[in-house]
VOBA-1610 file (N, C-alpha, C; in pm, whole numbers, padded with zeros to 5 digits, always signed):
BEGIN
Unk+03225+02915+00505Unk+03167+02791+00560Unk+03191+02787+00711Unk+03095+02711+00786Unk+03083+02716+00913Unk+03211+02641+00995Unk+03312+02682+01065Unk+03424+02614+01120Unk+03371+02489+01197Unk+03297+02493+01280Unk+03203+02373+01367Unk+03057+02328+01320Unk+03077+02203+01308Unk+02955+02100+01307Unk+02877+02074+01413Unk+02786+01990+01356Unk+02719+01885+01500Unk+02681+01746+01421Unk+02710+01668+01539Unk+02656+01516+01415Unk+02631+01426+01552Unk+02545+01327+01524Unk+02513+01216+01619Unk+02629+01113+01641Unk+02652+01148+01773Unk+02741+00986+01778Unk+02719+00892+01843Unk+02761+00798+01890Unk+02761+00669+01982Unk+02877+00602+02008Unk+02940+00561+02143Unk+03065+00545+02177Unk+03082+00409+02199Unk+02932+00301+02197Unk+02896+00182+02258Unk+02761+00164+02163Unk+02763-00013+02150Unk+02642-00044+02119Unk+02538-00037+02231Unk+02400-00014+02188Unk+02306-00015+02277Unk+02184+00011+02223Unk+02126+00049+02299Unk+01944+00119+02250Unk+01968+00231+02231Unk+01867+00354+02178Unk+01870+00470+02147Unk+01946+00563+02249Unk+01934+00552+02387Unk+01985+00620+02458Unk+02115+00595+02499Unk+02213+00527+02373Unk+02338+00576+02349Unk+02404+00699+02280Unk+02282+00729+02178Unk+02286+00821+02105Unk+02371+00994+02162Unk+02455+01043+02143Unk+02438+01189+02150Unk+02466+01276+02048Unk+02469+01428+02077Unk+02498+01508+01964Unk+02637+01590+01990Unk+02720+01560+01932Unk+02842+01660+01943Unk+02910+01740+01828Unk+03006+01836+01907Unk+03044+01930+01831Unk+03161+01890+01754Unk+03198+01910+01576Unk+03316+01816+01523Unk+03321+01890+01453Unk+03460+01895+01374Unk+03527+02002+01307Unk+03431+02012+01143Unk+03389+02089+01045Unk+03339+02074+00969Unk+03414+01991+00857Unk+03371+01896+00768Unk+03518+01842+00721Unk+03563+01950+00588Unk+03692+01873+00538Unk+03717+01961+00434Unk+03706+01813+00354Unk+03693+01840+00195Unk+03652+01775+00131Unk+03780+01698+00061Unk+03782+01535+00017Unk+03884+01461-00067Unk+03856+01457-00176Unk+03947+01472-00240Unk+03960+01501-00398Unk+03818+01500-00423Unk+03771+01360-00446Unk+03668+01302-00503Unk+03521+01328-00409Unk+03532+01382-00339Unk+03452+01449-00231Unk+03378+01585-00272Unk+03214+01609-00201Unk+03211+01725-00170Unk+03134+01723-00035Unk+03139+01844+00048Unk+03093+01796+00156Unk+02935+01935+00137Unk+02844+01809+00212Unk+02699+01883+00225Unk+02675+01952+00362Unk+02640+02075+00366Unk+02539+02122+00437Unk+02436+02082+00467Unk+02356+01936+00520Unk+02255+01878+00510Unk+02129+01921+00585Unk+02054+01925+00514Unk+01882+01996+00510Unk+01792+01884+00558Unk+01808+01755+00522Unk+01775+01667+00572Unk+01776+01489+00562Unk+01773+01424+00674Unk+01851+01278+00678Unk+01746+01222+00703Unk+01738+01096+00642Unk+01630+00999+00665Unk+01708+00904+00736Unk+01571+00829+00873Unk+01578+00750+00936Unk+01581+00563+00892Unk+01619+00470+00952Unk+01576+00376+00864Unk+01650+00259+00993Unk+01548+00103+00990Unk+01550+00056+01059Unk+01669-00004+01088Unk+01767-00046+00946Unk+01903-00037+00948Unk+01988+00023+01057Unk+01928+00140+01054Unk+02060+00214+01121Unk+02055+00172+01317Unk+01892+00140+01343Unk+01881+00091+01450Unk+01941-00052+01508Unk+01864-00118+01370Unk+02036-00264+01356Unk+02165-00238+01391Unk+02205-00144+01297Unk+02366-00135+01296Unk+02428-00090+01490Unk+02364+00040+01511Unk+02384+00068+01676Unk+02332-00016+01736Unk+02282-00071+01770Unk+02229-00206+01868Unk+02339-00308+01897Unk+02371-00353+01771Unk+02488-00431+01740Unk+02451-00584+01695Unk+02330-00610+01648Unk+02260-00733+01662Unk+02312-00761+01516Unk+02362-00676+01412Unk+02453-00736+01317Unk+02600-00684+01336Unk+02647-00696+01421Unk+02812-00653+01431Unk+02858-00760+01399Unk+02822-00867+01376Unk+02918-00981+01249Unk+02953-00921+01093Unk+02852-00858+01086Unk+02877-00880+00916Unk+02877-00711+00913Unk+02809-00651+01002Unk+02863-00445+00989Unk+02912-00413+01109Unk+03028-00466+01146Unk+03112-00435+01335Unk+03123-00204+01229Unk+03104-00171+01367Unk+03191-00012+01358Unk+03275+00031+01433Unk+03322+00094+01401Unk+03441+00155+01441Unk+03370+00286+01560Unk+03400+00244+01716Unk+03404+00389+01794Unk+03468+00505+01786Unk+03461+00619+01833Unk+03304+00636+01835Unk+03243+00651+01639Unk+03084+00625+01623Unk+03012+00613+01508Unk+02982+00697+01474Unk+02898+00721+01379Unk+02750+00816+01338Unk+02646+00755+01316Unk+02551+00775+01298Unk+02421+00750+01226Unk+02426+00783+01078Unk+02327+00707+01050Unk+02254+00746+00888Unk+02280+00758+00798Unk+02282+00745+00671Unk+02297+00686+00547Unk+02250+00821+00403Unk+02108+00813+00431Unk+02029+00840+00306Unk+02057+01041+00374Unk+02050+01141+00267Unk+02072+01267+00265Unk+02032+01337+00189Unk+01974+01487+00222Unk+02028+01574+00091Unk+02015+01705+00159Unk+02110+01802+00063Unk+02153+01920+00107Unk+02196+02007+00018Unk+02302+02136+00033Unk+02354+02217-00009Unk+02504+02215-00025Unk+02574+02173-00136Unk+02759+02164-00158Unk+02758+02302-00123Unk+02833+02257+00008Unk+02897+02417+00053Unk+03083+02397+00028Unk+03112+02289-00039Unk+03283+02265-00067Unk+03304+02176-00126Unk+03382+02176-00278Unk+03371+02068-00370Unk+03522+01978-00365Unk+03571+01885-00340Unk+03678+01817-00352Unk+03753+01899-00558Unk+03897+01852-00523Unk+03974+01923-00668Unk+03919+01864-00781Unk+03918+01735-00747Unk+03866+01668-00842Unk+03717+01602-00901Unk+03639+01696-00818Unk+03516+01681-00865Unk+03450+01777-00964Unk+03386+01703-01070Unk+03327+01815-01199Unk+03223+01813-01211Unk+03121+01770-01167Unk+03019+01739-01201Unk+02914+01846-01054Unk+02949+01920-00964Unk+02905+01988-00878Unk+02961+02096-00856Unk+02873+02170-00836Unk+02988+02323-00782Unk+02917+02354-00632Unk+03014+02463-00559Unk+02903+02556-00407Unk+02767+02579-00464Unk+02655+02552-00387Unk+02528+02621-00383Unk+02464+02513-00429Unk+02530+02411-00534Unk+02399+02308-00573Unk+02313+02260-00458Unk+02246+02203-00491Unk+02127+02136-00392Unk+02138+01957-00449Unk+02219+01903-00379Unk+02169+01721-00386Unk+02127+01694-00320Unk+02156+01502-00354Unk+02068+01418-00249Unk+02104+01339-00314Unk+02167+01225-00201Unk+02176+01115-00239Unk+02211+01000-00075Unk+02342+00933-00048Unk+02366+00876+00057Unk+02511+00832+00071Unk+02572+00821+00184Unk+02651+00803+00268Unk+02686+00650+00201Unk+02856+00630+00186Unk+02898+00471+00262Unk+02921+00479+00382Unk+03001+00535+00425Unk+03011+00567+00625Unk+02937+00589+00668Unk+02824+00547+00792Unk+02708+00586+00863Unk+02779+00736+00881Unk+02679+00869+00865Unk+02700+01022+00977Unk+02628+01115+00872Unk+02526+01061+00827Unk+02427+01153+00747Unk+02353+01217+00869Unk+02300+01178+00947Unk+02289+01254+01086Unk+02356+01329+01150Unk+02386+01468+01104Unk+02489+01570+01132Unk+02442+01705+01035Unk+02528+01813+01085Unk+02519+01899+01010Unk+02538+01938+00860Unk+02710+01881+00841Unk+02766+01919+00720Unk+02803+01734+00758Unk+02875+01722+00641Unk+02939+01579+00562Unk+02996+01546+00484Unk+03131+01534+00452Unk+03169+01498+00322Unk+03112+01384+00275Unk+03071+01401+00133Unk+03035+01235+00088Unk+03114+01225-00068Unk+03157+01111-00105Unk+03163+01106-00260Unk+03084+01152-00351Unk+03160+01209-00417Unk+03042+01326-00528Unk+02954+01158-00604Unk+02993+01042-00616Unk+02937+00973-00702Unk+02781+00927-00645Unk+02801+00942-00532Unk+02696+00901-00423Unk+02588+01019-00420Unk+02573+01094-00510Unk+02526+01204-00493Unk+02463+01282-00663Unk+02331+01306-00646Unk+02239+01310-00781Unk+02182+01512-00740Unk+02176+01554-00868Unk+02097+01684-00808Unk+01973+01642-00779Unk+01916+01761-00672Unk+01798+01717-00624Unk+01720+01777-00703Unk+01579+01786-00801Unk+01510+01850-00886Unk+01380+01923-00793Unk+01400+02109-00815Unk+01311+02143-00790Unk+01174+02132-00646Unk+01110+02009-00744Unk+00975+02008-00715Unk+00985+01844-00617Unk+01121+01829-00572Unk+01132+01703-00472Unk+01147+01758-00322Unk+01049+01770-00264Unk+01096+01814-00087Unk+01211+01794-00064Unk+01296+01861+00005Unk+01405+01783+00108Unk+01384+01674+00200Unk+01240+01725+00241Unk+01204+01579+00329Unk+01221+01470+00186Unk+01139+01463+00087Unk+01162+01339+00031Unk+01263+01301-00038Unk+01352+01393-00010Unk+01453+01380-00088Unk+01573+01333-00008Unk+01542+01359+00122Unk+01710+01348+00212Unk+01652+01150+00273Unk+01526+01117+00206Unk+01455+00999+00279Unk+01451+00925+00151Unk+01506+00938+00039Unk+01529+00891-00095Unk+01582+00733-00103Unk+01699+00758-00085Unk+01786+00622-00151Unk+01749+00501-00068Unk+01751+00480+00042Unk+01752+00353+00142Unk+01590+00292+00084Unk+01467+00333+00070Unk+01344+00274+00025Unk+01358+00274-00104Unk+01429+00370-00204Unk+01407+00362-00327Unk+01514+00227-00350Unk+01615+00234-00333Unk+01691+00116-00377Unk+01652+00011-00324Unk+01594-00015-00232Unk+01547-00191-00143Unk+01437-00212-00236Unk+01372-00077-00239Unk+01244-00130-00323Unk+01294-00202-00468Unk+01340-00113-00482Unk+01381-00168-00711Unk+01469-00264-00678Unk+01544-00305-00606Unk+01629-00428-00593Unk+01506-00511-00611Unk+01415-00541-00509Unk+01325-00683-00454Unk+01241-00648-00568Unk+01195-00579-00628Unk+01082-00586-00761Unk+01176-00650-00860Unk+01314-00618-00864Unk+01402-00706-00985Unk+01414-00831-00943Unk+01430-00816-00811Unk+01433-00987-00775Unk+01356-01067-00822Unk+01256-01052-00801Unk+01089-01115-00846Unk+01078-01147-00987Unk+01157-01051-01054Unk+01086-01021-01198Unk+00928-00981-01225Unk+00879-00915-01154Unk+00784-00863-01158Unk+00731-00817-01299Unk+00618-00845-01373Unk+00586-00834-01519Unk+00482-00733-01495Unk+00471-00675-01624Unk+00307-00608-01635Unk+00235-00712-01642Unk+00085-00714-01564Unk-00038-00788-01542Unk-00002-00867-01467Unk+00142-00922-01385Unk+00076-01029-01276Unk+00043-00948-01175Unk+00041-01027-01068Unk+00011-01061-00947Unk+00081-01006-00869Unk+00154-00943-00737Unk+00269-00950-00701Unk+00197-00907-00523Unk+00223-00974-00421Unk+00183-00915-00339Unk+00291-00895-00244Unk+00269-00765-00132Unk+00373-00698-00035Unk+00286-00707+00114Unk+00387-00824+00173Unk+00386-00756+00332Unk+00421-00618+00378Unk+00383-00517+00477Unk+00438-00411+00548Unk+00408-00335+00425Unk+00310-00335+00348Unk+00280-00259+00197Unk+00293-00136+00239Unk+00294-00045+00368Unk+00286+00088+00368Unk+00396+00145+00488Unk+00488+00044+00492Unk+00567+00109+00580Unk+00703+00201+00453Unk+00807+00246+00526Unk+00906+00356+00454Unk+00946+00212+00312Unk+00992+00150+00292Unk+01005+00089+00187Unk+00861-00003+00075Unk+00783-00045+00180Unk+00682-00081+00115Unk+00598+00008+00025Unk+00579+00172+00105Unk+00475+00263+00033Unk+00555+00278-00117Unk+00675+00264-00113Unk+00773+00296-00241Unk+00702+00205-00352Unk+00803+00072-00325Unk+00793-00002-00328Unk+00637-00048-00430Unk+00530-00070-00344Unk+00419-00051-00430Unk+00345+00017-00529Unk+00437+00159-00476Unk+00430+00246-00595Unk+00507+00248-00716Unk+00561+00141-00683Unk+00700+00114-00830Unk+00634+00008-00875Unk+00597-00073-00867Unk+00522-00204-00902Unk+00356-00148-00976Unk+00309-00061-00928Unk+00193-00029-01008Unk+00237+00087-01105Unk+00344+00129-01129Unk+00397+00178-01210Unk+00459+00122-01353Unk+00465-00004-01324Unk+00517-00117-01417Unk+00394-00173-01459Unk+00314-00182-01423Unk+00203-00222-01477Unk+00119-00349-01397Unk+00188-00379-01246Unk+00219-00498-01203Unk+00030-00487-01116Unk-00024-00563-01066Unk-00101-00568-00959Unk-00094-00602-00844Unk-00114-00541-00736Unk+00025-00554-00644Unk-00134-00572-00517Unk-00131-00648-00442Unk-00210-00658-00274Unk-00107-00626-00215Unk-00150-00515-00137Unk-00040-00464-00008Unk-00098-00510+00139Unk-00066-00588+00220Unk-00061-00646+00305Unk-00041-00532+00391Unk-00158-00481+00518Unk-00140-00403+00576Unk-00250-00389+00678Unk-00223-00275+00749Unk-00346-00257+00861Unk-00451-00179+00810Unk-00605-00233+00862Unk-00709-00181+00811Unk-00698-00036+00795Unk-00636+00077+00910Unk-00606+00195+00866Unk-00514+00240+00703Unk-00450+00163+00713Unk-00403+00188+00554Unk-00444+00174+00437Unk-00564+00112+00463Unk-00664+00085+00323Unk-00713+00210+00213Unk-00728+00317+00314Unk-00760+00412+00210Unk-00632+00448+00101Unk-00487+00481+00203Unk-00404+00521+00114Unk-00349+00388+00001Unk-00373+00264+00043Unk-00313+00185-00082Unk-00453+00197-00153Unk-00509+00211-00161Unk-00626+00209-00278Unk-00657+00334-00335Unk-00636+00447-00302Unk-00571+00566-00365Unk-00452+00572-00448Unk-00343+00480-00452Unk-00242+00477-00504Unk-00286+00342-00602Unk-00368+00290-00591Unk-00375+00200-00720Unk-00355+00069-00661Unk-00352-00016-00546Unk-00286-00084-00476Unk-00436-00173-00421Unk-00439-00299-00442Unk-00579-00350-00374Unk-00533-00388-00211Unk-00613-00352-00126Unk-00562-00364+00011Unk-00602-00494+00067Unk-00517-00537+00152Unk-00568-00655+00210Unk-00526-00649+00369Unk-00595-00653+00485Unk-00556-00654+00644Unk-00512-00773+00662Unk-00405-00744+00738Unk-00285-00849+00792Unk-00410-00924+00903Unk-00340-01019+00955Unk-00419-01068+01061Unk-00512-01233+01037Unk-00565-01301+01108Unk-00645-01402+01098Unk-00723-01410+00974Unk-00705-01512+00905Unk-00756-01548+00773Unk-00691-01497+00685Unk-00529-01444+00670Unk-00516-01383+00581Unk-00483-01444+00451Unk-00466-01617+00447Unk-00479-01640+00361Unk-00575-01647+00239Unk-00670-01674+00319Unk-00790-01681+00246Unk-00862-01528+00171Unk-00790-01357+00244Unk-00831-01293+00165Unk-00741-01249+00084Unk-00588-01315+00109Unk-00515-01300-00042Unk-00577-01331-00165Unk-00629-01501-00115Unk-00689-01562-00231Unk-00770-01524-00281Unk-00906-01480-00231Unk-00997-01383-00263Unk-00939-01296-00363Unk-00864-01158-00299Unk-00826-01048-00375Unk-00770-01138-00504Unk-00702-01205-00493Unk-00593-01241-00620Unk-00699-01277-00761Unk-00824-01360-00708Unk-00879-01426-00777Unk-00840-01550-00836Unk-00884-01575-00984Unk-00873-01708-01059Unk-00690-01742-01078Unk-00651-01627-01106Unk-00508-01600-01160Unk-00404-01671-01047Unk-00462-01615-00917Unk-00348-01637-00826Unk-00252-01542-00805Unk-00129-01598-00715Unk-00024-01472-00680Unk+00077-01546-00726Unk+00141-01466-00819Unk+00239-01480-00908Unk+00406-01460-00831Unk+00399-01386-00752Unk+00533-01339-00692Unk+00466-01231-00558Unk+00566-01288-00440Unk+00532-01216-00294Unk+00717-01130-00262Unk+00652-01015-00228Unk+00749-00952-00167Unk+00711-00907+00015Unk+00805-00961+00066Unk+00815-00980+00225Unk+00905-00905+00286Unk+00860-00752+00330Unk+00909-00648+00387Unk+00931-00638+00624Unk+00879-00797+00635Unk+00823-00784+00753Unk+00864-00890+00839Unk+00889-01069+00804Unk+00918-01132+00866Unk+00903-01271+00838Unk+00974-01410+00881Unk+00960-01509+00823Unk+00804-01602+00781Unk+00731-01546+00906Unk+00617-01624+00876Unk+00532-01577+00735Unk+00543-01473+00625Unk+00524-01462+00540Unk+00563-01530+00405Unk+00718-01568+00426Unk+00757-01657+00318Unk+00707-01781+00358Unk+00679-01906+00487Unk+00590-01981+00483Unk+00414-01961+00437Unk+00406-01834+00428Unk+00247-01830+00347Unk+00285-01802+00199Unk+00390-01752+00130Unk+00393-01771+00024Unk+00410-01874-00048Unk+00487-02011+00029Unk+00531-02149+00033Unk+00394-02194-00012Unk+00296-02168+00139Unk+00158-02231+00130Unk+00076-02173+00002Unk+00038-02071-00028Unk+00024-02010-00193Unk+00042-02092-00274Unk+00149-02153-00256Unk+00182-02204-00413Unk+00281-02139-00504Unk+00384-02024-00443Unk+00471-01920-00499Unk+00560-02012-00521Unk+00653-02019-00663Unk+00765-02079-00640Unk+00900-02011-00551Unk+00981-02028-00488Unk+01056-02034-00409Unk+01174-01863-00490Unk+01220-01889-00605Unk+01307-01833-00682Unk+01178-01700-00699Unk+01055-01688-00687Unk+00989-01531-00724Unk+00930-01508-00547Unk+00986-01570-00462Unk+00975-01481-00342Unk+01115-01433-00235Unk+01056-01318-00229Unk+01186-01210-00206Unk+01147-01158-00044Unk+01255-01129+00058Unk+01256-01097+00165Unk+01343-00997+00190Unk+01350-00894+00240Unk+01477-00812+00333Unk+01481-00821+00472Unk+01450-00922+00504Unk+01463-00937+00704Unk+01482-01098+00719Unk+01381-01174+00654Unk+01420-01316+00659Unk+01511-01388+00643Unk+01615-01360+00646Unk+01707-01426+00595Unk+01757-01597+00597Unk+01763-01607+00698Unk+01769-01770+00785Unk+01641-01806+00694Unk+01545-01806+00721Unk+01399-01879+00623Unk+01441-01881+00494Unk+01464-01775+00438Unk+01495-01761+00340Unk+01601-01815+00265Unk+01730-01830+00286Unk+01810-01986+00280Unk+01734-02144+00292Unk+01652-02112+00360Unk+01641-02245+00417Unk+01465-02325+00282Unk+01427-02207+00256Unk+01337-02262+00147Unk+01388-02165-00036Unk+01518-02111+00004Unk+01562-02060-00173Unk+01444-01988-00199Unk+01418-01900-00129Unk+01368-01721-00141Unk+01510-01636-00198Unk+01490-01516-00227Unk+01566-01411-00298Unk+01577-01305-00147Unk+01689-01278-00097Unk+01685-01205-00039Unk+01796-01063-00099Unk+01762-01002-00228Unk+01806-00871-00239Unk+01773-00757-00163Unk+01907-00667-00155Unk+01856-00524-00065Unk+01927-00470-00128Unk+01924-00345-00049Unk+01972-00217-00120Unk+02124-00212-00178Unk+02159-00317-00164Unk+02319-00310-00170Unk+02323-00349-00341Unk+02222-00417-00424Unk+02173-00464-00509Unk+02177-00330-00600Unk+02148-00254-00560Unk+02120-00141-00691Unk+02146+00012-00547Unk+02242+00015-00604Unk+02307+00105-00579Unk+02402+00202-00700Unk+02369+00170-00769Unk+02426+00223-00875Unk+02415+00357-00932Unk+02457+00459-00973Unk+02418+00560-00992Unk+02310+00616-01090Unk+02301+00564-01159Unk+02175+00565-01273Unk+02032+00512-01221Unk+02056+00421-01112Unk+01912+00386-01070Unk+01895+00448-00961Unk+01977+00588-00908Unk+01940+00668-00761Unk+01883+00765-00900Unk+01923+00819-01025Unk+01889+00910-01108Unk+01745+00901-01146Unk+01710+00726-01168Unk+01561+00672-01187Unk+01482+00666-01088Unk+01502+00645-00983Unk+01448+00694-00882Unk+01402+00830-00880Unk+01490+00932-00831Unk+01482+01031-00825Unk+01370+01088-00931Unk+01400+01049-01046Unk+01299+01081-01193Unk+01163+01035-01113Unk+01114+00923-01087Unk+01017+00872-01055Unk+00924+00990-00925Unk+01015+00980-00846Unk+00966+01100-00754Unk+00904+01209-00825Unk+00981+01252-00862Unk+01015+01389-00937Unk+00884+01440-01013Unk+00868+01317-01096Unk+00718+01319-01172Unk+00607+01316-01113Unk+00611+01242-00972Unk+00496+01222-00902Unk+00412+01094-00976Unk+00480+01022-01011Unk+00495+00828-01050Unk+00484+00780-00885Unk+00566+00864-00799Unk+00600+00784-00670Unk+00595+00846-00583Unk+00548+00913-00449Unk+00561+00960-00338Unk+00620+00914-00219Unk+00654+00999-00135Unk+00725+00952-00047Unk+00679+01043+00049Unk+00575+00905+00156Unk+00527+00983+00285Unk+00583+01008+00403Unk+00591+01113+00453Unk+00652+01175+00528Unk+00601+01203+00672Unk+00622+01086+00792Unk+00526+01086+00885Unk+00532+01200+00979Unk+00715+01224+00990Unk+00735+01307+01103Unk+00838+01383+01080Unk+00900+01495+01091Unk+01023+01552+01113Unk+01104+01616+01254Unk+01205+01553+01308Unk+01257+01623+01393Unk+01396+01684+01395Unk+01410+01779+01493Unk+01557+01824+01479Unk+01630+01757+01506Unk+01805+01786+01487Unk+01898+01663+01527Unk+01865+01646+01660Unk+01858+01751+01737Unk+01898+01727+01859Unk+01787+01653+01963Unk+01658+01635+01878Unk+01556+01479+01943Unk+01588+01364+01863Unk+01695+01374+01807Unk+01695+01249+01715Unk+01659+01133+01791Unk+01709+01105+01958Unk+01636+00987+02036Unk+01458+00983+02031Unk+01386+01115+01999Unk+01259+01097+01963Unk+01224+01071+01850Unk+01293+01044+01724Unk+01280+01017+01649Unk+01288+00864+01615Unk+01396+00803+01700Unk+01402+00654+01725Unk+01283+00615+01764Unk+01247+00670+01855Unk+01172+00600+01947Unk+01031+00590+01874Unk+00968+00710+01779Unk+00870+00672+01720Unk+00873+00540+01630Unk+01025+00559+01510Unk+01087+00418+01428Unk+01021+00329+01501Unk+01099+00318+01623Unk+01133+00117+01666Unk+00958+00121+01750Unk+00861+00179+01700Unk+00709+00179+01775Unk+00637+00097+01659Unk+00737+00075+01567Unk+00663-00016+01459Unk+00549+00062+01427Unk+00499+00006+01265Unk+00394+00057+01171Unk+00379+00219+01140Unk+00514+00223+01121Unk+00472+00395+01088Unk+00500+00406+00930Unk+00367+00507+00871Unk+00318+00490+00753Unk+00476+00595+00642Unk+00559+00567+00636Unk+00649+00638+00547Unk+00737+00666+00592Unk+00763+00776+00597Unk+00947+00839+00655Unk+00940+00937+00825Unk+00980+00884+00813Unk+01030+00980+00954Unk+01214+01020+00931Unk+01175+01175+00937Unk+01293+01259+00900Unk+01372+01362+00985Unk+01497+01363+00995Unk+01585+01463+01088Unk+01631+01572+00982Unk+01600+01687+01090Unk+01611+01828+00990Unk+01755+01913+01072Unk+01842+01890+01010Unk+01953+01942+01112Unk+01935+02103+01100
//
C-alpha cells in the first residue's frame, strides 16, 4: 500500500478558494475500520454549507478539515476486526468525518456496501447523499401507489433520484423543472412541468381532477407557500433547505440523516443496480480541480452528479 496520500483540506471557513490539496500519511485502519483506495467521491451542496460555515452552529469543524462524504473504492487494508470485507473488494458507501475527497480513507466497515458489478464508480462513489435524502422525504410524505406527489428541483443530484424512486413505487410524480429538462423527466416516466410564472396553474393542469396529494421541496421556501396555496396538508409536505418555513407552517423536514441505515444504502444500491434508478453524471474531475468542480456545483441547476476521480 501506498505510504503517502493526498486529500482536500481547508484551514478556514470560506468560499471554494480555501480549498487545497495536500500530502497525508495513508491511514492505517481501526479495528472496526477499513481504509479505501477511493476511485471516486461525490460532490454535494452540503459540503459547500459545511466549508462556508453558514451552518457552523449545528456542524462547527474541527481545523484543519476535509471534504466529502459519499465514496467508493478498493479495501486496500481491513481493520482486525472486520469480517465482512477483505483487500481487493470494491465498495461504496460514505464517510461520518467529512475527507471522502482524498486518495485513500479509513471509513467504518458498517458505512460501507459492496459495489455490484454493473454500478459505475461514478454512480457509485455519488450514491448515498441523493439516495438517502431521497428515500427519507418519499417516507416522509408517505407517498402511495396512484397519488399525486410533486418535486421542486425534479432533476437536480437528489431530485433525478428521487423521482425515480417515486415512479418506482407506483407514485405519479410532476417534476418541477427547467424547460430543458423536459425530455429527460418524461423519459423516466415523470410528467414535466417548467418552473417559472404561472406555475401554479400548470401544476393544476398536470395534476388534473385528483389534485396533488403530497409536494416534495428540494429548492426553497417559496414552494412550501405554493403547496400551502394547493391545498397540501401541512404533515405530507416535505423540504430539505426550508427549514425556518417549514417550522413555521408544520412541513416535514427529513434528510439524509433519516435513513442512513445500512439495509437502505443495500436498497438503494439494489435499485441502481437493476437500472429501477439512474444516476446522472454531469461531470468528472480530478482531485486536484476539485475548486472547478465547486465552482460548476454552486452555478446552480446542474442536471445530476458532478464527481471527483482521485
Amino acid at each position: 500500500m501506498d505510504d503517502q496520500a493526498r486529500a482536500v483540506r481547508f484551514d478556514q471557513y470560506g468560499d471554494r478558494d480555501v480549498l487545497h490539496i495536500t500530502d497525508v500519511p495513508t491511514p492505517d485502519p481501526g479495528p472496526r475500520e477499513v481504509v479505501v483506495k477511493i476511485r471516486a467521491a461525490g460532490i454535494n451542496p452540503f459540503d459547500t454549507m459545511l466549508r462556508s460555515g453558514v451552518i457552523r452552529d449545528l456542524f462547527p469543524v474541527d481545523f484543519p478539515s476535509g471534504q466529502g462524504s459519499d465514496l467508493a473504492g478498493i479495501v486496500v487494508s481491513v481493520g482486525a476486526e472486520v469480517g465482512q470485507f477483505a483487500v481487493g473488494d470494491e465498495v461504496l458507501g460514505w464517510t461520518p468525518a467529512a475527507g471522502a475527497h482524498a486518495t485513500h480513507l479509513a471509513v467504518p466497515a458498517e458505512r460501507l456496501v459492496a459495489k455490484p458489478p454493473q454500478v459505475s464508480w461514478e454512480a457509485a462513489g455519488s450514491l448515498h447523499m441523493v439516495g438517502a435524502t431521497a428515500y427519507a422525504a418519499a417516507r416522509a410524505v408517505a407517498a402511495r401507489p396512484g397519488e399525486t406527489v410533486a418535486v421542486s428541483a425534479a432533476t437536480g443530484g437528489v431530485g433525478s433520484f428521487l423521482v425515480q424512486l417515486l415512479t418506482s413505487q407506483g407514485v405519479r410524480v410532476l417534476g418541477i423543472a427547467s424547460p430543458a429538462s423536459s425530455a429527460w423527466l418524461d423519459k423516466h416516466g415523470v410528467i414535466p412541468v417548467p418552473y417559472g410564472d404561472g406555475l401554479r396553474e400548470r401544476l393544476e393542469q398536470a395534476a388534473g381532477v385528483g389534485g396533488i396529494d403530497a409536494f416534495i421541496d428540494l429548492h426553497g421556501p417559496e414552494y412550501l407557500d405554493l403547496a400551502i396555496d394547493l391545498g397540501i396538508k401541512p404533515d405530507r409536505i416535505q423540504t430539505t433547505v426550508a427549514m425556518q418555513r417549514a417550522a413555521e407552517i408544520g412541513a416535514r423536514t427529513d434528510g439524509r440523516h433519516n435513513a442512513t441505515a445500512r439495509e437502505i444504502l443495500v436498497e438503494l444500491v439494489e435499485l441502481v443496480a437493476s437500472g429501477a434508478v439512474e444516476i446522472p453524471v454531469t461531470a468528472t474531475y480530478p482531485l486536484d480541480r476539485v475548486t472547478d468542480a465547486y465552482a460548476e456545483l454552486e452555478q446552480g441547476h446542474t442536471h445530476g452528479k458532478i464527481v471527483l476521480i482521485p
